[in-house]
DRENDO-541855 format. One record per residue (C-alpha): residue in three letters; residue number from 1; z, y, x. Coordinates in nm, 2 decimals. Example, Ala and Ser with C-alpha at 12.3 -4.5 7.8 and 13.67 -1.06 7.14 Angstrom:
<rs>
r residuo:ALA; num:1; w:0.78; v:-0.45; u:1.23
r residuo:SER; num:2; w:0.71; v:-0.11; u:1.37
</rs>
This chain:
<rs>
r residuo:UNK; num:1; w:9.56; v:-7.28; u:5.07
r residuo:UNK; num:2; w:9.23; v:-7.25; u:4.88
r residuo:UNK; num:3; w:8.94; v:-7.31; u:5.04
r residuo:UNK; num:4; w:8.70; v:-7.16; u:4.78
r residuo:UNK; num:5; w:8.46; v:-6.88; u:4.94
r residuo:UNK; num:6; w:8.54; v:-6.53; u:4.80
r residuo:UNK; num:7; w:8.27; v:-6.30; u:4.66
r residuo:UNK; num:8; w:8.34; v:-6.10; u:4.97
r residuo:UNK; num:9; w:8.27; v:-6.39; u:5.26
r residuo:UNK; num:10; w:7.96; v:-6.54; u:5.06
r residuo:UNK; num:11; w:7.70; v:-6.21; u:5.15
r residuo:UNK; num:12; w:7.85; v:-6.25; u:5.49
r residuo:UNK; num:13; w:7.78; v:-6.65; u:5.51
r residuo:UNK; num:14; w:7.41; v:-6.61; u:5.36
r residuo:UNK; num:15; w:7.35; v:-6.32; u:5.64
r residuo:UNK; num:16; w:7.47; v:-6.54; u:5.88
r residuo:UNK; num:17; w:7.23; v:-6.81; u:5.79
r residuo:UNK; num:18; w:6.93; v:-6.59; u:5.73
r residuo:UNK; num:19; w:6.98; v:-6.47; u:6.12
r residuo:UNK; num:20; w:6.99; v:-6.84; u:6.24
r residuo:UNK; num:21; w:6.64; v:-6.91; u:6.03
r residuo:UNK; num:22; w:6.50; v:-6.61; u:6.13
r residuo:UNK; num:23; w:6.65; v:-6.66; u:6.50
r residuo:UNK; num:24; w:6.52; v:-7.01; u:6.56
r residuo:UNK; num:25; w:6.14; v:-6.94; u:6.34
r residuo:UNK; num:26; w:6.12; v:-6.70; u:6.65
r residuo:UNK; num:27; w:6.17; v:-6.98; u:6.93
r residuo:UNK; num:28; w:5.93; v:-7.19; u:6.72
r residuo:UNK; num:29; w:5.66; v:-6.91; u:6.72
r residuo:UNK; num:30; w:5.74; v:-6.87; u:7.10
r residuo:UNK; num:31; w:5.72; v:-7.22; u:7.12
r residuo:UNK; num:32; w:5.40; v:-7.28; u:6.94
r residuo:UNK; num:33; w:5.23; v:-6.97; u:7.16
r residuo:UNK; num:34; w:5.31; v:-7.12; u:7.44
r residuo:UNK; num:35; w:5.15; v:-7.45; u:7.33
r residuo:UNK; num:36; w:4.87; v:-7.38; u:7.19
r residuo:UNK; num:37; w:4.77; v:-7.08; u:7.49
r residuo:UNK; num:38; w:4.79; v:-7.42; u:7.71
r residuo:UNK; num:39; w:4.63; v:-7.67; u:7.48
r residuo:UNK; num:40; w:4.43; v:-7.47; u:7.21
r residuo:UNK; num:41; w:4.52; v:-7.50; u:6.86
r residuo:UNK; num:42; w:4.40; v:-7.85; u:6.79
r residuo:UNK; num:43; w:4.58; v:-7.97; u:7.10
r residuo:UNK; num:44; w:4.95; v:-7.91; u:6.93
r residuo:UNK; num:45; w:5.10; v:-8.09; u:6.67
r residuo:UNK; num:46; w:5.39; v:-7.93; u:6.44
r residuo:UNK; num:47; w:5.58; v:-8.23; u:6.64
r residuo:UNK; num:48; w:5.49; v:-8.10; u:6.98
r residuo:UNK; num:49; w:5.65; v:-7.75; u:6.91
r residuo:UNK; num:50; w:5.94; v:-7.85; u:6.69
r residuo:UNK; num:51; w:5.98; v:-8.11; u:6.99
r residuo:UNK; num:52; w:5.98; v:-7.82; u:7.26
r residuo:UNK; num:53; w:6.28; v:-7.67; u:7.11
r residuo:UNK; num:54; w:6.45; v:-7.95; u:6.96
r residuo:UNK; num:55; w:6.40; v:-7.95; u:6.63
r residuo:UNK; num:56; w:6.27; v:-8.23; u:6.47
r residuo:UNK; num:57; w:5.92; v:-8.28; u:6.28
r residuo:UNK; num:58; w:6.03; v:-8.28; u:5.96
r residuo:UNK; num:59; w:6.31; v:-8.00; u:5.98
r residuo:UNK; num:60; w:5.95; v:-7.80; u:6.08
r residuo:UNK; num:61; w:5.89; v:-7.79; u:5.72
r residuo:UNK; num:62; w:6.19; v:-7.58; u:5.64
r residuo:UNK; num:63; w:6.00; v:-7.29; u:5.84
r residuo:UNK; num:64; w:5.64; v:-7.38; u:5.80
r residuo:UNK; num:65; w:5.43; v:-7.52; u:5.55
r residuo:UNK; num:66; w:5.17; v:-7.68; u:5.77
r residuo:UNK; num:67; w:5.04; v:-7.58; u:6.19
r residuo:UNK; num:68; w:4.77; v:-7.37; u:5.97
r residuo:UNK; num:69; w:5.07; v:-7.17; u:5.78
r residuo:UNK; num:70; w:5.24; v:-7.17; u:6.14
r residuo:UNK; num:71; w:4.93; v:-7.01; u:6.34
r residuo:UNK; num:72; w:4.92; v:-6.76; u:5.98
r residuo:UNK; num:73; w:5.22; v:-6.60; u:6.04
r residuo:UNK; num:74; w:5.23; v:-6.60; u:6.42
r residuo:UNK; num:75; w:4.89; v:-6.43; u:6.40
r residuo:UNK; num:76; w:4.95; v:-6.17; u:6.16
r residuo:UNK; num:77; w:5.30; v:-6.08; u:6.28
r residuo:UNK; num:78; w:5.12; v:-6.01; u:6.68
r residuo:UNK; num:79; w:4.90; v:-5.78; u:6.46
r residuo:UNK; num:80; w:5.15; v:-5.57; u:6.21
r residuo:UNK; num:81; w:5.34; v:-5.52; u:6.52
r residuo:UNK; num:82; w:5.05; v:-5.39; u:6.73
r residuo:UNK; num:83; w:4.94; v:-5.19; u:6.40
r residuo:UNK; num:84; w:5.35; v:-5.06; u:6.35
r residuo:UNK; num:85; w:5.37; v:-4.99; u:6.72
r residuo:UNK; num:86; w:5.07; v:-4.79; u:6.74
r residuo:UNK; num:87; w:5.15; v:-4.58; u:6.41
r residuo:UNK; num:88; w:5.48; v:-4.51; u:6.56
r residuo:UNK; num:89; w:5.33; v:-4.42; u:6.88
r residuo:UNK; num:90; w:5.13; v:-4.14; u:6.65
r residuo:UNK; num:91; w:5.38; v:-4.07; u:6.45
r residuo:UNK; num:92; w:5.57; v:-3.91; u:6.80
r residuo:UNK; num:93; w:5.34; v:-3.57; u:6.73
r residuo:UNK; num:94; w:5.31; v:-3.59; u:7.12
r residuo:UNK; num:95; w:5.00; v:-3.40; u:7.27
r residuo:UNK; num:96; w:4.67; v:-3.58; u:7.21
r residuo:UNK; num:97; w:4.67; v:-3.67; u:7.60
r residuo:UNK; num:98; w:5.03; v:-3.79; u:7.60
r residuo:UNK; num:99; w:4.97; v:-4.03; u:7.29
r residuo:UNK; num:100; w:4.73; v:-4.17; u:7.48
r residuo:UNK; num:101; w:4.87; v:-4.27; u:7.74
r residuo:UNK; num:102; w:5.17; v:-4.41; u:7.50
r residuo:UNK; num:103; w:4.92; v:-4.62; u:7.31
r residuo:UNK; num:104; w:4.78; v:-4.73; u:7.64
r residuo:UNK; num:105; w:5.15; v:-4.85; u:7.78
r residuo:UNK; num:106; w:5.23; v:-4.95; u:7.44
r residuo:UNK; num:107; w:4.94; v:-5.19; u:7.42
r residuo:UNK; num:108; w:5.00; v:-5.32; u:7.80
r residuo:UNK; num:109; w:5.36; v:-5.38; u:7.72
r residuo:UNK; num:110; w:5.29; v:-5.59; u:7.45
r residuo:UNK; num:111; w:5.03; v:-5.81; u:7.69
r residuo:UNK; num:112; w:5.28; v:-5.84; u:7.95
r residuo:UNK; num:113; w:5.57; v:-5.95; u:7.74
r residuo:UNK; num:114; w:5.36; v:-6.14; u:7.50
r residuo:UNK; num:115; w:5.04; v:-6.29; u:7.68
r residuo:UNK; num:116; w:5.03; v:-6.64; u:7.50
r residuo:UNK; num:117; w:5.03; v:-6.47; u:7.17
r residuo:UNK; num:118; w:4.74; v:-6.24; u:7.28
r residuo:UNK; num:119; w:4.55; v:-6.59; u:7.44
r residuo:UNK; num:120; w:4.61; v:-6.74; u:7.12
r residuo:UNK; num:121; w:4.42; v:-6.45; u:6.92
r residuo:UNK; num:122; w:4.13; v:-6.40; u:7.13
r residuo:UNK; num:123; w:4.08; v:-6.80; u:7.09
r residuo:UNK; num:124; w:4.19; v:-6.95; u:6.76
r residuo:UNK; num:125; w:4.14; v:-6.66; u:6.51
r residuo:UNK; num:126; w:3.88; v:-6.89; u:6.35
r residuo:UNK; num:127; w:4.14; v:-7.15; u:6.28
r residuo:UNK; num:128; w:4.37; v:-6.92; u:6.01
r residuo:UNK; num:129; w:4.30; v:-6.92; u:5.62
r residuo:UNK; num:130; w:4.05; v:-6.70; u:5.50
r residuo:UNK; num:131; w:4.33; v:-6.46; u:5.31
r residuo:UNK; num:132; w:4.54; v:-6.48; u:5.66
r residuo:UNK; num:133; w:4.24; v:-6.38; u:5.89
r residuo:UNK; num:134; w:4.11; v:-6.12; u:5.68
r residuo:UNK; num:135; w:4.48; v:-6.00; u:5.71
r residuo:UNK; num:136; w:4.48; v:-5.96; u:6.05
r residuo:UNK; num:137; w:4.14; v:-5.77; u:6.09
r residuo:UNK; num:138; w:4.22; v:-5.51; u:5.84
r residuo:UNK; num:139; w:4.57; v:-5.48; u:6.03
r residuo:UNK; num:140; w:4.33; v:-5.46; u:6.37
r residuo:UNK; num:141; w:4.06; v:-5.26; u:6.26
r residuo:UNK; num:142; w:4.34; v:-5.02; u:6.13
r residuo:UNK; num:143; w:4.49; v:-5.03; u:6.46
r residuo:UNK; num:144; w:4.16; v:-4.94; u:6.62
r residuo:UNK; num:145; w:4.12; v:-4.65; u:6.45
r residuo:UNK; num:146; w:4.47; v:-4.52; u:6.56
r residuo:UNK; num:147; w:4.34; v:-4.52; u:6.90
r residuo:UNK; num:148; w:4.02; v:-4.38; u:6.76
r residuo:UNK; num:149; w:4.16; v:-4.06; u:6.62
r residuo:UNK; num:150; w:4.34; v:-3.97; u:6.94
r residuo:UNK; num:151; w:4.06; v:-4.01; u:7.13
r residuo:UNK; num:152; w:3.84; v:-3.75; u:6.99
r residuo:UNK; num:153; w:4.13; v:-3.55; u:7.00
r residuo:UNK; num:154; w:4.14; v:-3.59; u:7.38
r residuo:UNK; num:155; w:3.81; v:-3.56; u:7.43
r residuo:UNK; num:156; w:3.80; v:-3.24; u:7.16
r residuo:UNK; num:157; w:4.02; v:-3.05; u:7.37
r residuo:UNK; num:158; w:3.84; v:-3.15; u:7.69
r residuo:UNK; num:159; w:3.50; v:-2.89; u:7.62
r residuo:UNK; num:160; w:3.28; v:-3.15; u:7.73
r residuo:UNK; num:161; w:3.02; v:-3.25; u:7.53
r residuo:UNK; num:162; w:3.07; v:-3.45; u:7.17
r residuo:UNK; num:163; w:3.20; v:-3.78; u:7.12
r residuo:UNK; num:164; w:3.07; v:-3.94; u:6.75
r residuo:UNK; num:165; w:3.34; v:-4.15; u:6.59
r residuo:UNK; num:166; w:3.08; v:-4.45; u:6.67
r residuo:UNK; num:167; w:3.08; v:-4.36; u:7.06
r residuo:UNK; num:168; w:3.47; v:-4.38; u:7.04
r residuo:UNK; num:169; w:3.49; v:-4.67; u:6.83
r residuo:UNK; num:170; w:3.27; v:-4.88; u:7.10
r residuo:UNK; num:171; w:3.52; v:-4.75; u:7.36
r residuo:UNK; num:172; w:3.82; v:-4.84; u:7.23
r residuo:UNK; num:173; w:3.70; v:-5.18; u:7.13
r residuo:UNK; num:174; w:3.56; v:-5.21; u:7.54
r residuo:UNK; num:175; w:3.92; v:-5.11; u:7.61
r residuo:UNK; num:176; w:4.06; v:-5.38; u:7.41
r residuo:UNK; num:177; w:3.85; v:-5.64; u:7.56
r residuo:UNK; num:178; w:3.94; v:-5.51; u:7.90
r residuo:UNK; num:179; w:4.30; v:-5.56; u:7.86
r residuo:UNK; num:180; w:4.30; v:-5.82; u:7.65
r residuo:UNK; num:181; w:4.14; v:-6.02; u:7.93
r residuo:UNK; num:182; w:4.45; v:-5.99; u:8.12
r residuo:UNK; num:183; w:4.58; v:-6.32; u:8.04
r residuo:UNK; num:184; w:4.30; v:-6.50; u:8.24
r residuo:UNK; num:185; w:4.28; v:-6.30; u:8.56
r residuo:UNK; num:186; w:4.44; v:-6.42; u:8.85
r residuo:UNK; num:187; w:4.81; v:-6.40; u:8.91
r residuo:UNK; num:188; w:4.93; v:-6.03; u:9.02
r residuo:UNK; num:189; w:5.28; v:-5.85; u:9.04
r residuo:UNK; num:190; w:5.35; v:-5.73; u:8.71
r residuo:UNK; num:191; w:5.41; v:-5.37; u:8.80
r residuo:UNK; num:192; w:5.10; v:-5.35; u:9.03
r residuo:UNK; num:193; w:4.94; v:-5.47; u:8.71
r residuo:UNK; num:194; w:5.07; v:-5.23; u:8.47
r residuo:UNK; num:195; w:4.96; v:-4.98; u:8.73
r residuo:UNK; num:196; w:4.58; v:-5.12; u:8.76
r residuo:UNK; num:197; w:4.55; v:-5.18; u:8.38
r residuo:UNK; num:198; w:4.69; v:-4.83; u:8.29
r residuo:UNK; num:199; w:4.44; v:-4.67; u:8.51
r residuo:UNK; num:200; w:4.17; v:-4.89; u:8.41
r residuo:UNK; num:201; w:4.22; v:-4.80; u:8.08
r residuo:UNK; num:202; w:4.27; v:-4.46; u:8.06
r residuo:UNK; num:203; w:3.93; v:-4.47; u:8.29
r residuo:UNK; num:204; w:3.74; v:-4.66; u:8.05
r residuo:UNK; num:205; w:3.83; v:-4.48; u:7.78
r residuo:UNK; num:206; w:3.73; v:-4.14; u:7.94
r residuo:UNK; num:207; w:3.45; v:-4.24; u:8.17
r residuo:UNK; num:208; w:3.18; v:-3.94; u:8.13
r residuo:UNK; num:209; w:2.81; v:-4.04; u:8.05
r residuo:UNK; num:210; w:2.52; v:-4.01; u:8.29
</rs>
């Protein structure tokens, strides 16, 4: 019986392989969150995360390029999926008020399922390439102004009295400090959490002038 691969099976066998690459770069990335939200950046070693999930130093290479390439792409894919999420979010052509509060629990449900990676941000943005950190601010500023727009929306359809596009911006960015904090407060339940940061939010976001 011939063992030679048909034109059929070979598609099949490269998809295969693709999903085990693409599978196990996400446990290193996990992995190397974890890590470096524990030790900072210059605490980890390509070694220490390919260690934490058995793979060994040099077999690294075959995903990354360096820790610098590794903390690249780990950085800018936490920030095109907060930038997709929140477009998608939009994209719903939900009320102004209901987007909102989607954005809100969008955002929180990426803190709560991803805090390392959020740690990691706030602390070692500083450490990526030029090209890569530029990436990611344009992908956050973008992001920002997602939230932006539907906040004067909100607050159009409220009657109270004008919010400038400067005045949101500075609240939306308070609103992100707030909850991006959430890593480093003391241990809570999770849902009583989500409760407390929802309402938080939505308070900051809101809160009327004296």
């Amino acid at each position: 019986m011939s063992t030679q691969s048909t034109p059929s099976s070979e598609p099949v066998a490269r998809t295969r392989r693709g999903q085990a690459k693409a599978a196990r770069r996400a446990e290193l990335l996990e992995a190397a969150a974890r890590l470096m939200a524990d030790r900072g950046f210059a605490g980890v070693t390509l070694e220490d995360i390919g260690g934490a999930v058995g793979v060994s130093g040099p077999a690294m290479y075959r995903h990354f390029s360096s820790k610098i390439d590794l903390l690249d792409q780990m950085l800018v894919d936490i920030s095109q999926r907060l930038h997709d999420g929140g477009a998608e979010v939009v994209g719903r052509a939900e009320s102004p008020e209901q987007t909102l509060r989607d954005l809100i629990g969008f955002h929180i449900d990426v803190l709560v399922t991803k805090p390392d990676l959020i740690a990691v941000q706030d602390r070692d943005l500083s450490s990526m390439t030029p090209d890569a950190n530029h990436q990611v601010r344009s992908l956050q500023r973008r992001y920002v102004e997602q939230w932006v727009d539907v906040l004067l929306a909100v607050h159009s359809e409220s009657g109270t009295a004008e919010m400038t596009r400067e005045e949101a911006r500075v609240r939306v960015h308070a609103t992100f400090g707030l909850l991006n904090s959430s890593h480093r407060l003391p241990p809570y339940p999770r849902a009583a959490l989500r409760e407390l940061l929802t309402s938080m939010a939505w308070s900051a976001l809101l809160a009327r002038r004296s």
